[in-house]
KOLTI-745474 format. One record per residue (C-alpha): x, y negated, z; residue number from 0; residue in one letter. Coordinates in steps of 0.1 Angstrom, whole numbers, plus 5000, padded with zeros to 4 digits. Each point is the difference from the previous one (the first is absolute). Layout:
BEGIN
ATOM     u     v     w  drenfi  doba
ATOM     X     Y     Z     NUM     A
...
END
This chain:
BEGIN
ATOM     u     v     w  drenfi  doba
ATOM  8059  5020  3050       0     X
ATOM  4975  4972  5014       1     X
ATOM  5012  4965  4991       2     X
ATOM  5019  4983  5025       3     X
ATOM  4992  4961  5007       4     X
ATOM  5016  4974  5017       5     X
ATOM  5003  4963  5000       6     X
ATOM  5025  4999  4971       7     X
ATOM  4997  5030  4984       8     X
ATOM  4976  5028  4988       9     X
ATOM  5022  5034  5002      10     X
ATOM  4984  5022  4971      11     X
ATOM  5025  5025  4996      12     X
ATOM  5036  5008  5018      13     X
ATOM  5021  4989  4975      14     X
ATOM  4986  4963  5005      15     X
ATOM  5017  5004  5037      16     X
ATOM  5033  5000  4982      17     X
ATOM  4993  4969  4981      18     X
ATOM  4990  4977  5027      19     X
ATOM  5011  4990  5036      20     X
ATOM  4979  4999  5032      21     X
ATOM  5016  4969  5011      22     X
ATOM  4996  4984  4972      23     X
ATOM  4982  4968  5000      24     X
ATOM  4984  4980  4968      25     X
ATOM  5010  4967  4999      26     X
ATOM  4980  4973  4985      27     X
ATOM  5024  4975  4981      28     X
ATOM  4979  4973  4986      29     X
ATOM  4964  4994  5002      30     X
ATOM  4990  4972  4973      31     X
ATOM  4991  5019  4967      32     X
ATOM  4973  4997  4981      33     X
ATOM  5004  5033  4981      34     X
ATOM  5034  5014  5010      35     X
ATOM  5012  5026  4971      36     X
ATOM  5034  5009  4978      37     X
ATOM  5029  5006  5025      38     X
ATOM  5031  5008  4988      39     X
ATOM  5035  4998  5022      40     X
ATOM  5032  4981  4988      41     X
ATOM  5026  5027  5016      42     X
ATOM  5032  4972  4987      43     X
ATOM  4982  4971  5018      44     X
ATOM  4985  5017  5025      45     X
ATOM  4960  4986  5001      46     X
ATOM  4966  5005  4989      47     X
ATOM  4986  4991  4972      48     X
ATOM  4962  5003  4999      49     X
ATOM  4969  4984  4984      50     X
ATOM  4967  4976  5013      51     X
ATOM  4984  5005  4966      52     X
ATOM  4970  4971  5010      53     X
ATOM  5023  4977  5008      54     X
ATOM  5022  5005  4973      55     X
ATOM  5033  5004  5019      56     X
ATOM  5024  5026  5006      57     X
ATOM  5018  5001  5035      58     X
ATOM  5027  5009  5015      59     X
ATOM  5008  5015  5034      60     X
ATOM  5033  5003  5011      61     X
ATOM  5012  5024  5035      62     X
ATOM  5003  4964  5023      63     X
ATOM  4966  4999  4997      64     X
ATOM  4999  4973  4975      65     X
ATOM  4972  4999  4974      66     X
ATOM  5002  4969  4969      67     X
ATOM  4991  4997  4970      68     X
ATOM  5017  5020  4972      69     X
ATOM  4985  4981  4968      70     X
ATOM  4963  4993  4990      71     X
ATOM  4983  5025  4975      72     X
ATOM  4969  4999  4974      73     X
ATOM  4983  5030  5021      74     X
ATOM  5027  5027  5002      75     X
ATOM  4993  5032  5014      76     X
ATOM  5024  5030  5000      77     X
ATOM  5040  4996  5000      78     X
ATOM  5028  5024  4997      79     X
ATOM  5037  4993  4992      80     X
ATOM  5013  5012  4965      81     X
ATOM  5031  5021  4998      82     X
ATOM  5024  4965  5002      83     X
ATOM  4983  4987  5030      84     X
ATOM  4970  4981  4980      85     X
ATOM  4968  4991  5015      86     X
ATOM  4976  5015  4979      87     X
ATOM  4962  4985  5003      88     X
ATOM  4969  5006  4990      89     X
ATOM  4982  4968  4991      90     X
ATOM  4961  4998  5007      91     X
ATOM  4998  4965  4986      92     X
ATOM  5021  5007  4969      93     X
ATOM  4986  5033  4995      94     X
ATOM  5037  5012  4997      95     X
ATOM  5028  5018  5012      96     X
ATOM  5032  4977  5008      97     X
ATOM  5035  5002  5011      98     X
ATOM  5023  4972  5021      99     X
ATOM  5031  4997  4985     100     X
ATOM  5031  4990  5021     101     X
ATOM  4998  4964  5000     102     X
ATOM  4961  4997  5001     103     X
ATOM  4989  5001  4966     104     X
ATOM  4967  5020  4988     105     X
ATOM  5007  5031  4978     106     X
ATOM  4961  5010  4981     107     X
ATOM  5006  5042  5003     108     X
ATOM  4960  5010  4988     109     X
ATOM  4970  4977  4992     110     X
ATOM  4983  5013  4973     111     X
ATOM  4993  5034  4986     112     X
ATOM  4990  5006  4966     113     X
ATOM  4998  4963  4993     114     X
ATOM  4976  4997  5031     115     X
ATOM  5002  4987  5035     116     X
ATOM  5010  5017  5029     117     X
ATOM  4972  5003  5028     118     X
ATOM  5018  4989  5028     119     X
ATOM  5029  5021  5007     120     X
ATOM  5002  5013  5035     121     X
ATOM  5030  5020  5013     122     X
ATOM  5031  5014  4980     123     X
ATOM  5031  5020  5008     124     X
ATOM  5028  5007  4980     125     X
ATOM  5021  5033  4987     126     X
ATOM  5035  5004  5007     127     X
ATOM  5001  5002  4957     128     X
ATOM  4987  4962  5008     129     X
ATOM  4968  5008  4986     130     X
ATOM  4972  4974  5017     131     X
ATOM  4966  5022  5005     132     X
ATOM  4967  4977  5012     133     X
ATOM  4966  5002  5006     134     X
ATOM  4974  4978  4987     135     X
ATOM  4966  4999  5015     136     X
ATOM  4980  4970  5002     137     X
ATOM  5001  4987  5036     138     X
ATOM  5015  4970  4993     139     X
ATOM  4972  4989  4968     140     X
ATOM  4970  5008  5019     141     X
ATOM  4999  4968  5021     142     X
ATOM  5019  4963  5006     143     X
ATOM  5015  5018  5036     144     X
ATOM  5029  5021  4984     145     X
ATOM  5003  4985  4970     146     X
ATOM  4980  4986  4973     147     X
ATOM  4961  5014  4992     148     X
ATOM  5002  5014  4964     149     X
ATOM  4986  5025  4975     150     X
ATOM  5025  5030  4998     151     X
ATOM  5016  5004  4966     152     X
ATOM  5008  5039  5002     153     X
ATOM  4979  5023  4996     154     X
ATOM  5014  5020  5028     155     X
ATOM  5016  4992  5035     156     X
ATOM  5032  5017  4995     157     X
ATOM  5037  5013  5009     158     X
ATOM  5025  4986  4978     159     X
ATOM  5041  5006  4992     160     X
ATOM  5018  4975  4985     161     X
ATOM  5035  5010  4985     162     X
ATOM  5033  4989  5012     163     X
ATOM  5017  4998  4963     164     X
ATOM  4974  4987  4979     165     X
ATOM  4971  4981  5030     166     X
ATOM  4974  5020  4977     167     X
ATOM  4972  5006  5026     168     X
ATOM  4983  5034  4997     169     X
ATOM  4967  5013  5016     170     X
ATOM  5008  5029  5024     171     X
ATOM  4965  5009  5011     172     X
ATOM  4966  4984  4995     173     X
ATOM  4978  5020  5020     174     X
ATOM  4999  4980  5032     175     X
ATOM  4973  4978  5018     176     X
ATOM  5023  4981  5015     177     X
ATOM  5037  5007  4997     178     X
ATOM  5019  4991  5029     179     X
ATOM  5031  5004  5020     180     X
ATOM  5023  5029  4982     181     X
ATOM  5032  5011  5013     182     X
ATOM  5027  5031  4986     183     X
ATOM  5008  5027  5022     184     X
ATOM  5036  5003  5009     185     X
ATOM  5022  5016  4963     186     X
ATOM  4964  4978  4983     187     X
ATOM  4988  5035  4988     188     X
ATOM  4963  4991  5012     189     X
ATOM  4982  4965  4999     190     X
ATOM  4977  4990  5024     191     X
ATOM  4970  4975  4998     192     X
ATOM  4977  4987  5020     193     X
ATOM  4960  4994  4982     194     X
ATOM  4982  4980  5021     195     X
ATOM  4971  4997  4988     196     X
ATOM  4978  5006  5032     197     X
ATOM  5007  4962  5006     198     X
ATOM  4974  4990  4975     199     X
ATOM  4981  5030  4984     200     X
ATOM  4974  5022  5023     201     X
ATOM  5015  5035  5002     202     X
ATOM  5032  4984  4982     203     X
ATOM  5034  5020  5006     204     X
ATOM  5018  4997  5032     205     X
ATOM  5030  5020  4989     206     X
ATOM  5039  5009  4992     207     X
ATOM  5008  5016  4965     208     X
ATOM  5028  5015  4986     209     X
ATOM  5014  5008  4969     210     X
ATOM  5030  5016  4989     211     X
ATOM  5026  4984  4979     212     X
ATOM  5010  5014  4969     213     X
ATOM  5034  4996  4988     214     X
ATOM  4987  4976  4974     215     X
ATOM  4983  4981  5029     216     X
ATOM  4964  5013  4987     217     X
ATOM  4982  5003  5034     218     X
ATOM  4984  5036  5005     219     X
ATOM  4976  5011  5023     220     X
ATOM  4979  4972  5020     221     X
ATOM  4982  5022  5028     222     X
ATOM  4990  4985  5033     223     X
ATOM  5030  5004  5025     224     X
ATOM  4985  4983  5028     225     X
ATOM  4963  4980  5010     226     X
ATOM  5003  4978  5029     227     X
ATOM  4970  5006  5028     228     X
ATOM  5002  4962  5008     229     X
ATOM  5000  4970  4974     230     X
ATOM  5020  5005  4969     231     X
ATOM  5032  5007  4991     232     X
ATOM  5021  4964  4986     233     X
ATOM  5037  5003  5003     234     X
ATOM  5022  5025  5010     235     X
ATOM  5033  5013  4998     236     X
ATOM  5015  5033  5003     237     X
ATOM  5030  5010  5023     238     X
ATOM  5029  5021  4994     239     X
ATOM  4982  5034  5009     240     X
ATOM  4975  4994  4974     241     X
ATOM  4974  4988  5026     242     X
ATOM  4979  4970  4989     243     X
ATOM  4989  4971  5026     244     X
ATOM  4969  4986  4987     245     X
ATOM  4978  4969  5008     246     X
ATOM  4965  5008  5014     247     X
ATOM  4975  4984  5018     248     X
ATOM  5009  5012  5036     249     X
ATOM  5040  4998  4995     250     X
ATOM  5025  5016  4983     251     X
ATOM  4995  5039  4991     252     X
ATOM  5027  5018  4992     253     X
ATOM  4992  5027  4978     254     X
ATOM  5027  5033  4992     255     X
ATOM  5008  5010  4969     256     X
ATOM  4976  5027  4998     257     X
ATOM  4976  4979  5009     258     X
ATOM  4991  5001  5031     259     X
ATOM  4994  4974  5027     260     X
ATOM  5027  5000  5024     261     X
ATOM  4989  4973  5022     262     X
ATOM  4991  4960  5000     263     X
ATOM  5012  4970  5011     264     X
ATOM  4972  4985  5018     265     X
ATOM  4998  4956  4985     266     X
ATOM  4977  4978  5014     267     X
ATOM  4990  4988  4964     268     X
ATOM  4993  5017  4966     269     X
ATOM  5038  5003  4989     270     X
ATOM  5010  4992  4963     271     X
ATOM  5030  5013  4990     272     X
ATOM  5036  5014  5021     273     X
ATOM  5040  5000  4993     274     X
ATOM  5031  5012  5020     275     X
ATOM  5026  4973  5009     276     X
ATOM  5026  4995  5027     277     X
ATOM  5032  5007  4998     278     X
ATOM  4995  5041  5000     279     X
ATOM  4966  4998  4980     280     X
ATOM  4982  5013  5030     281     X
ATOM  4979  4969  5011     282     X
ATOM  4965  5004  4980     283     X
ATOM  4990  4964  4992     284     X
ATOM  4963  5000  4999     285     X
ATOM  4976  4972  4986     286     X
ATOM  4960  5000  5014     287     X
ATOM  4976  4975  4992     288     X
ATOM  5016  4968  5016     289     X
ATOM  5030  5012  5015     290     X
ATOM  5034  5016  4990     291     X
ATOM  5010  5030  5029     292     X
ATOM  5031  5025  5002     293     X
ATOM  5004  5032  5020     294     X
ATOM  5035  5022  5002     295     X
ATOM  4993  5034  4989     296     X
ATOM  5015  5033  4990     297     X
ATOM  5006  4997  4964     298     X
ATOM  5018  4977  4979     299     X
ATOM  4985  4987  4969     300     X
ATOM  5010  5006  4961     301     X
ATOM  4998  4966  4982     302     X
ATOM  5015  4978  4975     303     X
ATOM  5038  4978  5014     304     X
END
């Protein structure tokens, strides 16, 4: 079937026309960011948390219209919510992954592997076993703009686990350029993750894998499920069909299960990273460049509380 554009979306295949809504329109919520990135949705208080990693804030949006300042950060990037409602970070500055506990404190989750430092973890997500998994390339050690300009200390850029029981963190997969947003598909029997490595590397990867998970959590697998035509993929997240809603350079793609490219979301800037809120999870939050967007659509998200 020839693609179909218009001014919001680019119609790939059918099932796309299920997912979206002609009379639709993108809102643009707040315009000030340096580097928008790390959404994640607070369902109990109903807002937005997201990130301005430059400017070393996170913000909040709330459905008035409001936007303030949730807290300043040292650099963090990615944020997801733990299985008790935690705000899980990852810390470019620290080179670590943190949680905020209930009455504001700082919880150190993973800085170190193998008695060396982190690169500069970058986005994270968390089983329903309350497993934290990670990714760790070195965006945020590369310059003073993200984080702080430094020599990696691991060998590899890689995707980590870190246990719920014991907080031993384990390396999941070290064959990466640039590991990068990562997501479970709905019942977590496959783990996505982004490698961006196009951003920085001539003929880098611009691509989705996926691996299987064994019932010991040993990732399987690791072929290409998706490479974006546009930009790289950053964050994404997956809805409850299995289909995953990636960042790109041109929007948001949403890619099936099988792998195919349904359709986009057309985004006036290179967009970062994606998450479902509203009260039915069916608002797709989208961060780009400087701004932080949302469009109502035909899914509803899969996510931590």
């Amino acid at each position: 079937m020839a693609e179909q554009i218009t001014q919001l979306y680019d119609i790939r295949d059918d099932r796309f026309r299920f997912l979206v809504f002609e009379t639709e329109t993108l809102v643009e919520h707040y315009a000030d960011c340096r580097w928008a990135e790390g959404p994640v949705w607070y369902h109990d208080l109903g807002c937005l948390i997201w990130s301005d990693i430059p400017n070393q804030q996170l913000l909040r949006w709330l459905p008035d219209g409001h936007v303030s300042v949730f807290r300043s950060t040292n650099f963090v990037n990615g944020n997801t919510r733990d299985r008790q409602g935690r705000l899980v970070s990852c810390e470019h500055g620290g080179r670590r992954v943190i949680r905020t506990e209930a009455d504001g404190s700082i919880t150190v989750i993973a800085d170190r592997f193998e008695g060396r430092r982190l690169n500069s973890p970058n986005d994270v997500v968390v089983k329903s076993d309350g497993s934290v998994w990670f990714t760790d390339p070195t965006y945020g050690i590369q310059s003073n703009y993200e984080g702080y300009r430094a020599e990696p200390e691991q060998p590899t850029r890689n995707v980590y686990r870190v246990d719920p029981q014991t907080g031993a963190v384990a390396k999941m997969a070290d064959d990466f350029v640039m590991p990068n947003g990562l997501a479970f598909s709905p019942g977590e029997s496959k783990l996505y993750v982004a490698d961006s490595g196009g951003t920085h590397y001539r003929d880098g990867p611009r691509h989705i894998r996926v691996f299987d998970v064994a019932d010991d959590g040993r990732l399987l697998g690791g072929a290409v499920h998706y490479e974006t035509d546009n930009g790289v993929p950053d964050g994404f997240r997956v809805d409850g069909d299995g289909n995953i809603w990636t960042s790109a350079g041109d929007g948001v793609h949403c890619v099936a299960s099988d792998g195919t490219l349904l359709g986009k979301v057309l985004i006036p800037q290179t967009v970062s990273n994606v998450t479902f809120g509203g009260p039915r999870r069916n608002q797709l939050f989208i961060t780009a460049t400087k701004s932080l967007y949302s469009i109502f659509v035909g899914a509803v998200g899969i996510q931590a509380p």
